[in-house]
MARKOL-563881 format. One record per residue (C-alpha): residue in one letter; x negated, y, z; residue number from 1. Coordinates in nm, 4 decimals, padded with zeros to 6 digits. Example, Ala and Ser with C-alpha at 12.3 -4.5 7.8 and 13.67 -1.06 7.14 Angstrom:
<atom rest="a" px="-01.2300" py="-00.4500" pz="00.7800" nr="1"/>
<atom rest="s" px="-01.3670" py="-00.1060" pz="00.7140" nr="2"/>
This chain:
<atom rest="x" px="00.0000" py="00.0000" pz="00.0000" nr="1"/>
<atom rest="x" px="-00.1547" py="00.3082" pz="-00.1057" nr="2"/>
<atom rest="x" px="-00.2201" py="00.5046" pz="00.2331" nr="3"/>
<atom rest="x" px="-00.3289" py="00.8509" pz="00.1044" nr="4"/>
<atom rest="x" px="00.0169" py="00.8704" pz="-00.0519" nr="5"/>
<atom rest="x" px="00.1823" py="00.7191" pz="00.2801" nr="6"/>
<atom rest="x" px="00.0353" py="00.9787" pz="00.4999" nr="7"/>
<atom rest="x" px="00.2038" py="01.0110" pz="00.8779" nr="8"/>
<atom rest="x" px="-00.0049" py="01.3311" pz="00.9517" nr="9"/>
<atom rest="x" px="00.0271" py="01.6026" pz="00.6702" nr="10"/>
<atom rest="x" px="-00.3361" py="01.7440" pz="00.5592" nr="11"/>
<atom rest="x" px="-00.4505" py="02.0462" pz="00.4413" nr="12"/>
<atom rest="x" px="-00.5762" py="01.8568" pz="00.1242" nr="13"/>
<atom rest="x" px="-00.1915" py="01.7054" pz="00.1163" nr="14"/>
<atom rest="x" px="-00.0858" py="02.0857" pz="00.0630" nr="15"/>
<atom rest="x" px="-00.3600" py="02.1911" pz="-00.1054" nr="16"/>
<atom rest="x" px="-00.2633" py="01.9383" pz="-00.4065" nr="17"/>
<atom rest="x" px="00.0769" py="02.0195" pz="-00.4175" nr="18"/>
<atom rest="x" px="-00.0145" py="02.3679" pz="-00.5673" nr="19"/>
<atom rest="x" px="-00.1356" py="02.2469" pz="-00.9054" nr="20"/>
<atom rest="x" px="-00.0781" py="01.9669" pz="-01.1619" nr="21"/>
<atom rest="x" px="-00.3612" py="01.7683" pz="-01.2693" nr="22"/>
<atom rest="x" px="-00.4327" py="01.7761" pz="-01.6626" nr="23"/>
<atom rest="x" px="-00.3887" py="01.4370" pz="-01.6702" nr="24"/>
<atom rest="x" px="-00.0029" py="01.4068" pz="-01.5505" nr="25"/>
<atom rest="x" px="00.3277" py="01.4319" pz="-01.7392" nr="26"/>
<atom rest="x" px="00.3999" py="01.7722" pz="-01.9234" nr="27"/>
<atom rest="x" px="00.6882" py="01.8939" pz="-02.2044" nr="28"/>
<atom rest="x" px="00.6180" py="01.7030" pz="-02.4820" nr="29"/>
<atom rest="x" px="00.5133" py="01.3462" pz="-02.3176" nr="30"/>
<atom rest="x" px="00.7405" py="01.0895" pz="-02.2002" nr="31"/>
<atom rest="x" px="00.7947" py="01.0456" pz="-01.8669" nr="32"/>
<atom rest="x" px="00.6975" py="00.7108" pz="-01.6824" nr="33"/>
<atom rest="x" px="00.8603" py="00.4008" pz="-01.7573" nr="34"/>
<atom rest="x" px="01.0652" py="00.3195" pz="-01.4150" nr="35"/>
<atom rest="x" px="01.3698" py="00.1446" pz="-01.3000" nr="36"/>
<atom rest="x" px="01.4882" py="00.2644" pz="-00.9887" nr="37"/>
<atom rest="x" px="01.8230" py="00.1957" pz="-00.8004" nr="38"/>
<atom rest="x" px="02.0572" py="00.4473" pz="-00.6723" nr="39"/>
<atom rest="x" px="02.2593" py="00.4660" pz="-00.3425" nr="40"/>
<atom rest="x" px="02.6129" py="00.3828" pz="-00.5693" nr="41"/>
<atom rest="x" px="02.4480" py="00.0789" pz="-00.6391" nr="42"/>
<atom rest="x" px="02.3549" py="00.1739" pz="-01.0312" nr="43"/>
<atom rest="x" px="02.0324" py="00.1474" pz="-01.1430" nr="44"/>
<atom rest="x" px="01.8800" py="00.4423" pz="-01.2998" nr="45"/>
<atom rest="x" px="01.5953" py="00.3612" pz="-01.5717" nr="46"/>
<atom rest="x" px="01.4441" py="00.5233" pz="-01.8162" nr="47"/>
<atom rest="x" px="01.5381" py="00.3212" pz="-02.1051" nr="48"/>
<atom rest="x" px="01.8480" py="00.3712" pz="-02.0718" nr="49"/>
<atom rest="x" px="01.9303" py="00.7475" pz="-01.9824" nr="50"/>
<atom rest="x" px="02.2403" py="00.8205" pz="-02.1389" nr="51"/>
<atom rest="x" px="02.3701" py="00.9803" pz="-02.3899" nr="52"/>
<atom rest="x" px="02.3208" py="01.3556" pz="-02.2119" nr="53"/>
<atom rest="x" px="01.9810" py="01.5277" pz="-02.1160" nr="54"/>
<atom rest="x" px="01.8624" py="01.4193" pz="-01.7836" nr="55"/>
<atom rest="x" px="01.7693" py="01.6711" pz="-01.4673" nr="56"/>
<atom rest="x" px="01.5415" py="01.4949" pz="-01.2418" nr="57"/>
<atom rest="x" px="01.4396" py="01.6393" pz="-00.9225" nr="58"/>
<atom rest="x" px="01.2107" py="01.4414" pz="-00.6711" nr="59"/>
<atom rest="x" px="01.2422" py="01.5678" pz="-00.3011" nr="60"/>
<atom rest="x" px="01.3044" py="01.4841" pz="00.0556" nr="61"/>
<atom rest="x" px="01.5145" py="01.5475" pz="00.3564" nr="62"/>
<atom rest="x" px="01.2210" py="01.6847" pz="00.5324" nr="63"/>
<atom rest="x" px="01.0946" py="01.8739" pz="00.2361" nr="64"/>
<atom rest="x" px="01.2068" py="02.2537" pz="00.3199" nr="65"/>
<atom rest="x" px="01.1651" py="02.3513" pz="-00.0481" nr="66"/>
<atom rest="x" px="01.4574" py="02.0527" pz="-00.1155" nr="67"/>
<atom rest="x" px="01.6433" py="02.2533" pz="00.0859" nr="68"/>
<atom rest="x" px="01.6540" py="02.5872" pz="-00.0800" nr="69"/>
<atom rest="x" px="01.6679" py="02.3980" pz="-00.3914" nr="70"/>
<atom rest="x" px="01.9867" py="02.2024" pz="-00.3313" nr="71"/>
<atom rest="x" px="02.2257" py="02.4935" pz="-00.3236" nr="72"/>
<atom rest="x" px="02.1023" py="02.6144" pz="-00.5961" nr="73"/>
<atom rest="x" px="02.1222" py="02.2234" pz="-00.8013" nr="74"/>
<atom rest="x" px="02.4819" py="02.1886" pz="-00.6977" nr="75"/>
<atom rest="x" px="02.5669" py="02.5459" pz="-00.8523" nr="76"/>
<atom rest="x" px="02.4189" py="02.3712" pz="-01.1769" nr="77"/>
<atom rest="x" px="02.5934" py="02.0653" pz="-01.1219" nr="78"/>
<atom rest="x" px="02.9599" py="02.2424" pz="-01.1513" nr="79"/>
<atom rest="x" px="02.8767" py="02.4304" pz="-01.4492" nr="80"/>
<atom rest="x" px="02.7480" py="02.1477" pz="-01.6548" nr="81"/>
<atom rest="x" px="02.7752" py="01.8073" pz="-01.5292" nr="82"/>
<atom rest="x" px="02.9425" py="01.7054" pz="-01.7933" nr="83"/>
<atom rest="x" px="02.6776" py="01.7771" pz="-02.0229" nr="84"/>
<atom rest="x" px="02.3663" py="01.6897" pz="-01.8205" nr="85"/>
<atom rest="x" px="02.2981" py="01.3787" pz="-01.6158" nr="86"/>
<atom rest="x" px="02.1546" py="01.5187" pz="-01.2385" nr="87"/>
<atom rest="x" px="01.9370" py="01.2668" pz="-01.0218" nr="88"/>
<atom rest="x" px="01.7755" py="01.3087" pz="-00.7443" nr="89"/>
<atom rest="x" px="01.4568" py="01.1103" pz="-00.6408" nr="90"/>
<atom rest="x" px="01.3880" py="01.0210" pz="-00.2661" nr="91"/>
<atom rest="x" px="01.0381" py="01.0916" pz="-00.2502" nr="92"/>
<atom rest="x" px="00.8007" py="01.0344" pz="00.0809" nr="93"/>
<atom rest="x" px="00.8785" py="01.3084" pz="00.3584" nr="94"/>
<atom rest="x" px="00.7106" py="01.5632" pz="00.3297" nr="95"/>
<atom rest="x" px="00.6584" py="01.7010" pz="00.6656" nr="96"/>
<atom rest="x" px="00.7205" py="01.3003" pz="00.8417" nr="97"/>
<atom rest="x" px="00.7399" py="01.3416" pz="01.2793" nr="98"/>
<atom rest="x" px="00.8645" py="01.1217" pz="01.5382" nr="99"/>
<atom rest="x" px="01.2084" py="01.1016" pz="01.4246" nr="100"/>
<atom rest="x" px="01.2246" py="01.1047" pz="01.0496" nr="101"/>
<atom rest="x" px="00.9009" py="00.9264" pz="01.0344" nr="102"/>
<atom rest="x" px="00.7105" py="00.7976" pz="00.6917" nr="103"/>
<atom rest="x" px="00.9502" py="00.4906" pz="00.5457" nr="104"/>
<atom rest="x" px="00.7481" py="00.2023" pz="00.5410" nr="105"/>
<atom rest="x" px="01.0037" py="-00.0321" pz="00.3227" nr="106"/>
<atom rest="x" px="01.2289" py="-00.0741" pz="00.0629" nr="107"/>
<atom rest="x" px="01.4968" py="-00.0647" pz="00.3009" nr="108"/>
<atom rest="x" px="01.3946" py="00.2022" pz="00.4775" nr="109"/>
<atom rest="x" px="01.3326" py="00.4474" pz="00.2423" nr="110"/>
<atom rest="x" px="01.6788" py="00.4107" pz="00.0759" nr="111"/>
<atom rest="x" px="01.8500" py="00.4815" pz="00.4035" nr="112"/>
<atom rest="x" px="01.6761" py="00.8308" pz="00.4135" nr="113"/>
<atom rest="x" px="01.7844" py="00.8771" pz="00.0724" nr="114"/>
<atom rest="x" px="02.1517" py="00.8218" pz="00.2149" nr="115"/>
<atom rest="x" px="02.0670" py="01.0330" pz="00.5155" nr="116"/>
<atom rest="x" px="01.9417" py="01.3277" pz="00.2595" nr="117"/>
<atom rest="x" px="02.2223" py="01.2989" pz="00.0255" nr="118"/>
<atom rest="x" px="02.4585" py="01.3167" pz="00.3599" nr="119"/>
<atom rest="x" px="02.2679" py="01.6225" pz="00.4780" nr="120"/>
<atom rest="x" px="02.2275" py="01.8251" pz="00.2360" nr="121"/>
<atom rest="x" px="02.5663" py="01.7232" pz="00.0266" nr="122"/>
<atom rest="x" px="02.4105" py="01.6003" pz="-00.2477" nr="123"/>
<atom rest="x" px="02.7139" py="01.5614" pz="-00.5535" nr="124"/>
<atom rest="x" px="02.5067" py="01.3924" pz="-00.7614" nr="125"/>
<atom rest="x" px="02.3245" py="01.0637" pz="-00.8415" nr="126"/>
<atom rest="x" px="02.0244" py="00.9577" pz="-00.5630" nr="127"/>
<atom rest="x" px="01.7902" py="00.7411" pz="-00.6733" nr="128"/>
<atom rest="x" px="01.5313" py="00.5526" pz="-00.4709" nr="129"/>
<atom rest="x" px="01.1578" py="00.5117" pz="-00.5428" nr="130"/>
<atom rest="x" px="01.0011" py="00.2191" pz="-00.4376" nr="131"/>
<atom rest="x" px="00.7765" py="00.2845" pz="-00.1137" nr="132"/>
<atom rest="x" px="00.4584" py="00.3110" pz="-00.2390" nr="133"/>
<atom rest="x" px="00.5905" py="00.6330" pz="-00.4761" nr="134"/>
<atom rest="x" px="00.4784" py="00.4355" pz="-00.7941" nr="135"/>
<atom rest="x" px="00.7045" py="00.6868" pz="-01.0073" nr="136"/>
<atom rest="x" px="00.6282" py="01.0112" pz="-00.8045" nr="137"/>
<atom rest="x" px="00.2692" py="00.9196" pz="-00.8007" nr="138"/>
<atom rest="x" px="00.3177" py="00.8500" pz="-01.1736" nr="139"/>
<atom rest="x" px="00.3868" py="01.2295" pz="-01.2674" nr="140"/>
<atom rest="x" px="00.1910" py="01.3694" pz="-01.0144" nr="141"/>
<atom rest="x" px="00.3390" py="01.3427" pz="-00.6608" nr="142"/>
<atom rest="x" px="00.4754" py="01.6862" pz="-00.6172" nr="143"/>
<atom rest="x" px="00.7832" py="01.7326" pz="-00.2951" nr="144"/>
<atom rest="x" px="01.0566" py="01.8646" pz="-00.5129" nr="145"/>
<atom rest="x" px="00.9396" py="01.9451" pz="-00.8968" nr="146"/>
<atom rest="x" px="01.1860" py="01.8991" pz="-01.1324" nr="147"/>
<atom rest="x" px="01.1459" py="01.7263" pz="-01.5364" nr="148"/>
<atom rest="x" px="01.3976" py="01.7849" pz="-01.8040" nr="149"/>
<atom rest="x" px="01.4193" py="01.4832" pz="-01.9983" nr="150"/>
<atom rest="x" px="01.6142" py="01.4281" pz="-02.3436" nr="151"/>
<atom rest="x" px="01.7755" py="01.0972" pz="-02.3705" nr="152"/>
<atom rest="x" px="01.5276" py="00.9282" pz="-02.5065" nr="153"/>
<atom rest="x" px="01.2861" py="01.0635" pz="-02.2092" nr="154"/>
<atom rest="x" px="01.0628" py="01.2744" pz="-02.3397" nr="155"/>
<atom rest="x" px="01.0044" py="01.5223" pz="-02.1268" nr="156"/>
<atom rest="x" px="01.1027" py="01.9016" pz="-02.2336" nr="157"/>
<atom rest="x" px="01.0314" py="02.1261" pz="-01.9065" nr="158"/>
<atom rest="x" px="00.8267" py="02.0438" pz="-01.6461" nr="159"/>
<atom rest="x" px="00.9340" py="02.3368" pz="-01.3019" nr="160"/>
<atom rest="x" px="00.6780" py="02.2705" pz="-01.0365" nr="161"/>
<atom rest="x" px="00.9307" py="02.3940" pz="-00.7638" nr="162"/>
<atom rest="x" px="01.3306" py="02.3253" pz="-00.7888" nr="163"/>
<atom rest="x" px="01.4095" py="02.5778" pz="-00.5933" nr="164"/>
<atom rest="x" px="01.2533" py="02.7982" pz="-00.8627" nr="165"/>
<atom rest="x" px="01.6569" py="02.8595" pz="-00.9715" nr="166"/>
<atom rest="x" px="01.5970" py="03.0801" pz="-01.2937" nr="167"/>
<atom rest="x" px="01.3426" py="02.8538" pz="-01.4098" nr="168"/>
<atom rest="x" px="01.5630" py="02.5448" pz="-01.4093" nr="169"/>
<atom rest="x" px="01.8540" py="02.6864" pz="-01.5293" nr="170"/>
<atom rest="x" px="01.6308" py="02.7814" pz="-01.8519" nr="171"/>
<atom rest="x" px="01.4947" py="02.4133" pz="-01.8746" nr="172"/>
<atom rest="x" px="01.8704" py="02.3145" pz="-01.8942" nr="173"/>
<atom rest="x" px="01.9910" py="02.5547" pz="-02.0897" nr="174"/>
<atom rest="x" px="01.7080" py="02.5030" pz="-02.3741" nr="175"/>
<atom rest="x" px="01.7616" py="02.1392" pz="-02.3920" nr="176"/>
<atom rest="x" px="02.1175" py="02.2310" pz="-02.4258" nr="177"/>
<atom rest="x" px="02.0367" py="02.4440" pz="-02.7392" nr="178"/>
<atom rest="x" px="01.7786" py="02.2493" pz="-02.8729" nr="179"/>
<atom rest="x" px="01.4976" py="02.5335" pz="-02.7974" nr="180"/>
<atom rest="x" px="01.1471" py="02.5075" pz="-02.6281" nr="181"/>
<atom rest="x" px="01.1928" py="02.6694" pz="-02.2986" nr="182"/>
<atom rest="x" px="00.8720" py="02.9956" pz="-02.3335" nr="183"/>
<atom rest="x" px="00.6200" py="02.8468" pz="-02.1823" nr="184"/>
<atom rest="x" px="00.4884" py="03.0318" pz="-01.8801" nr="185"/>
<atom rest="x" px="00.2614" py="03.0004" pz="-01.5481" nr="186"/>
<atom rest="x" px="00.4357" py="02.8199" pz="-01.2974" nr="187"/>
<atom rest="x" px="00.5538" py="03.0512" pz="-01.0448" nr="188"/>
<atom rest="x" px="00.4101" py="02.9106" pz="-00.6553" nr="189"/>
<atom rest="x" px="00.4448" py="03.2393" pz="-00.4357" nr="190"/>
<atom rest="x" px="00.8147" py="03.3151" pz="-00.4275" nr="191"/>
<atom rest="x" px="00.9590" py="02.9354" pz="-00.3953" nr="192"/>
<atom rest="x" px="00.7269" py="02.8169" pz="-00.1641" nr="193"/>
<atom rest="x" px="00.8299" py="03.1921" pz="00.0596" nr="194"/>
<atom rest="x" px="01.2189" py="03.1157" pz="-00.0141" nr="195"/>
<atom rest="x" px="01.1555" py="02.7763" pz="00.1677" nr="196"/>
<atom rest="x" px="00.9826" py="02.8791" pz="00.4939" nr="197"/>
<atom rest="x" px="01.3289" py="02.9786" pz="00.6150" nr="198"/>
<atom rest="x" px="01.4340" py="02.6455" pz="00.5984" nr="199"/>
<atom rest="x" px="01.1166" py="02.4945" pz="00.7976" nr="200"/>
<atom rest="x" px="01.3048" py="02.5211" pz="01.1184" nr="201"/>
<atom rest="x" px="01.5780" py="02.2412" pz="01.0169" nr="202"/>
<atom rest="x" px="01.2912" py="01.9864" pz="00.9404" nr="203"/>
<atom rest="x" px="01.0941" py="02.0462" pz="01.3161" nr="204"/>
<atom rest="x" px="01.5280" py="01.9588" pz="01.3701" nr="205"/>
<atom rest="x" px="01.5349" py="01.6753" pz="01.1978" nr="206"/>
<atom rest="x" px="01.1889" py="01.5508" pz="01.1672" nr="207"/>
<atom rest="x" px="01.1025" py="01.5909" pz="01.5328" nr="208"/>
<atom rest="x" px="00.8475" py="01.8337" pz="01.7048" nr="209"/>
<atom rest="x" px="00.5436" py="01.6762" pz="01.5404" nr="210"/>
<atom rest="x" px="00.6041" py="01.7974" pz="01.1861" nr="211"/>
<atom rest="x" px="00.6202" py="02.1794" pz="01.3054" nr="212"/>
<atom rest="x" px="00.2081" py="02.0839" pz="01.4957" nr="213"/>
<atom rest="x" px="00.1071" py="01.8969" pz="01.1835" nr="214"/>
<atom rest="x" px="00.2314" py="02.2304" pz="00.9660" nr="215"/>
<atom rest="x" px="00.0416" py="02.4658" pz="01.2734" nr="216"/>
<atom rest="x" px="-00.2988" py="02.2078" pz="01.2158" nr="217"/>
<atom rest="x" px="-00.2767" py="02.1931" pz="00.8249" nr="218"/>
<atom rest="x" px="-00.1402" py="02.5216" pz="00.7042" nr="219"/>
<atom rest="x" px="-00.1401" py="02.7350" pz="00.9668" nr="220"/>
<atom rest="x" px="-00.0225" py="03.0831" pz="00.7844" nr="221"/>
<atom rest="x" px="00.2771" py="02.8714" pz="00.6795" nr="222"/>
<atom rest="x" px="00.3344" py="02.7550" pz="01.0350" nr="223"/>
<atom rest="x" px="00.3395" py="03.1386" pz="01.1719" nr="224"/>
<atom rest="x" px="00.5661" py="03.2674" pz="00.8876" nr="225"/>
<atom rest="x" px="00.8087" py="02.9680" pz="00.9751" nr="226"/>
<atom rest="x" px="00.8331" py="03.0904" pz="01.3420" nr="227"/>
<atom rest="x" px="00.8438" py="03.4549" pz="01.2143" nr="228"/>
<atom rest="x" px="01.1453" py="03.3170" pz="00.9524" nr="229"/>
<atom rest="x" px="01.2897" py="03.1374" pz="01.2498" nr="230"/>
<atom rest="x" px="01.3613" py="03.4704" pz="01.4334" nr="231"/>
<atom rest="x" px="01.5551" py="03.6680" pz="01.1525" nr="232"/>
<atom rest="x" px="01.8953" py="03.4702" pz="01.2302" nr="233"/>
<atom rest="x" px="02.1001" py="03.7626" pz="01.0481" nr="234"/>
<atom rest="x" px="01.9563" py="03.6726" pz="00.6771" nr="235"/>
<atom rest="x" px="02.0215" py="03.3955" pz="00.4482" nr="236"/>
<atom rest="x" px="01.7609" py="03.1239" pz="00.4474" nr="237"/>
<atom rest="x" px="01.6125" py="03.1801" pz="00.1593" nr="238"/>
<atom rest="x" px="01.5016" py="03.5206" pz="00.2417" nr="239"/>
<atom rest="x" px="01.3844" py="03.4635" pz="00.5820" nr="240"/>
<atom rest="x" px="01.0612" py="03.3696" pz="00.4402" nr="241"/>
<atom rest="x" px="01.0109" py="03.6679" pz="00.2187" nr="242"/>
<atom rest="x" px="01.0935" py="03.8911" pz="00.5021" nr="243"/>
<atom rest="x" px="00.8670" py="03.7366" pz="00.7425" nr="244"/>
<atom rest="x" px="00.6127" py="03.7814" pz="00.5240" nr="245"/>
<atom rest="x" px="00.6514" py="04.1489" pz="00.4699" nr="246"/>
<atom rest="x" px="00.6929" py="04.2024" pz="00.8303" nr="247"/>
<atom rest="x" px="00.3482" py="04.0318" pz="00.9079" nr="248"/>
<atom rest="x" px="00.2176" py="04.2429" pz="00.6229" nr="249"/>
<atom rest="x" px="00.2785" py="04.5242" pz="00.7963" nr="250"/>
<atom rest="x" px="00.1813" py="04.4116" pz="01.1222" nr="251"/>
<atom rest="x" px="-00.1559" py="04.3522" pz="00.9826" nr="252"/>
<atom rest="x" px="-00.1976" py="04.7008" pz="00.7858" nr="253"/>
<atom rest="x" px="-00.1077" py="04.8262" pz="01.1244" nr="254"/>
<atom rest="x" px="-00.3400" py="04.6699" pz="01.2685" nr="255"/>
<atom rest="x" px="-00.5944" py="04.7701" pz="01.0506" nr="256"/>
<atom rest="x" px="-00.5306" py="05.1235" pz="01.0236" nr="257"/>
<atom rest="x" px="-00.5154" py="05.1133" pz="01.4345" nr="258"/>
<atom rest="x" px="-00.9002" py="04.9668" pz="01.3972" nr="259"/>
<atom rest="x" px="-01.0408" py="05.1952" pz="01.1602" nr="260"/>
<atom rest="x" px="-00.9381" py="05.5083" pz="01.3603" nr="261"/>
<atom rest="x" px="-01.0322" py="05.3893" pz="01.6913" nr="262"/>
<atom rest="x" px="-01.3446" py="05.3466" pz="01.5167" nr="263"/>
């Protein structure tokens, strides 16, 4: 079983590699991995046989905090065109694994935090399990919650690094719809990964206290704006991150101006 990818303690490196795709994995153009996986209605969901619509995959997890700013924004997309595009989402690893969502060590396991996840989060669509070991997440390049567009015959026609990234995978959708290449364009980290941090809090929830010290030993900047994010009740979610981080911004400049003229 391929421990690096079954971590139980998230590592810097862990993070670090989530910010960029290797040259060697999936992109618009190739065909994405064969697989077979089933889903929690007790279909199978494979890639030769997609369908007769375009396919939205998203991989993620219950204790992925970018899943959870993504979700909303997925089922929005679901009522405007699931009859036109097949959605599936991919139980993943956790992300952020602690004492009581820890890392799912069988088959078994791992498709009961799929149901948990769908439950959760009210997932409308399709869920789909990955084996344990990840061998189709680790196949395109084990991202927490990037999202392929896939024709039927699954090649692959936008790759979003973040699902949460809404504009971006309304686009993908919409091109496939047309027919069009989506423009190509720099896959945008900053603003997704800051519209999550508001939604760290519900993983330390769900996950247990040991996700939020493995976030404060890995990542600490992320840690700190997730307790900042934590204490801005009165804003939506997604921009409790955001604001945090223009609020420590400014604590900082502060800070520095305060230096320089006591100097």
């Amino acid at each position: 079983m391929p421990t690096t990818y079954l971590f139980d303690d998230l590592r810097t490196r862990d993070v670090l590699a989530d910010m960029r795709y290797l040259p060697t994995d999936p992109a618009p153009g190739d065909r994405i991995p064969a697989f077979d996986l089933p889903t929690l209605d007790g279909t199978r969901f494979r890639s030769d046989a997609l369908g007769h619509r375009p396919v939205l995959l998203v991989f993620g997890s219950q204790t992925c905090p970018v899943t959870r700013s993504a979700v909303p924004h997925l089922r929005d997309l679901h009522d405007e065109y699931a009859d036109r595009v097949r959605f599936v989402l991919v139980q993943t690893r956790e992300a952020h694994p602690g004492e009581l969502l820890p890392q799912p060590r069988t088959d078994e396991q791992k498709a009961a935090h799929a149901a948990a996840m769908r439950d959760d989060l009210s997932v409308p669509f399709e869920v789909a399990v990955d084996d344990v070991v990840g061998t189709l997440h680790r196949a395109v390049g084990p991202k927490p919650n990037s999202a392929y567009v896939l024709r039927p015959d699954g090649t692959i026609t936008a790759r979003v690094h973040w699902a949460n990234d809404a504009a971006a995978v309304r686009a993908a959708v919409e091109h496939v719809l047309r027919g069009t290449a989506p423009r190509r364009r720099r896959g945008s980290t900053a603003r997704p990964l800051l519209e999550a941090i508001g939604h760290l809090p519900a993983v330390v929830r769900r996950a247990g206290s040991k996700a939020e010290r493995d976030v404060w030993r890995a990542v600490p900047p992320l840690a700190l704006l997730g307790r900042a994010a934590g204490l801005l009740r009165g804003l939506p979610l997604d921009r409790r991150g955001p604001a945090a981080a223009a609020a420590l911004t400014c604590v900082a400049l502060a800070a520095a101006v305060g230096l320089l003229v006591a100097l």
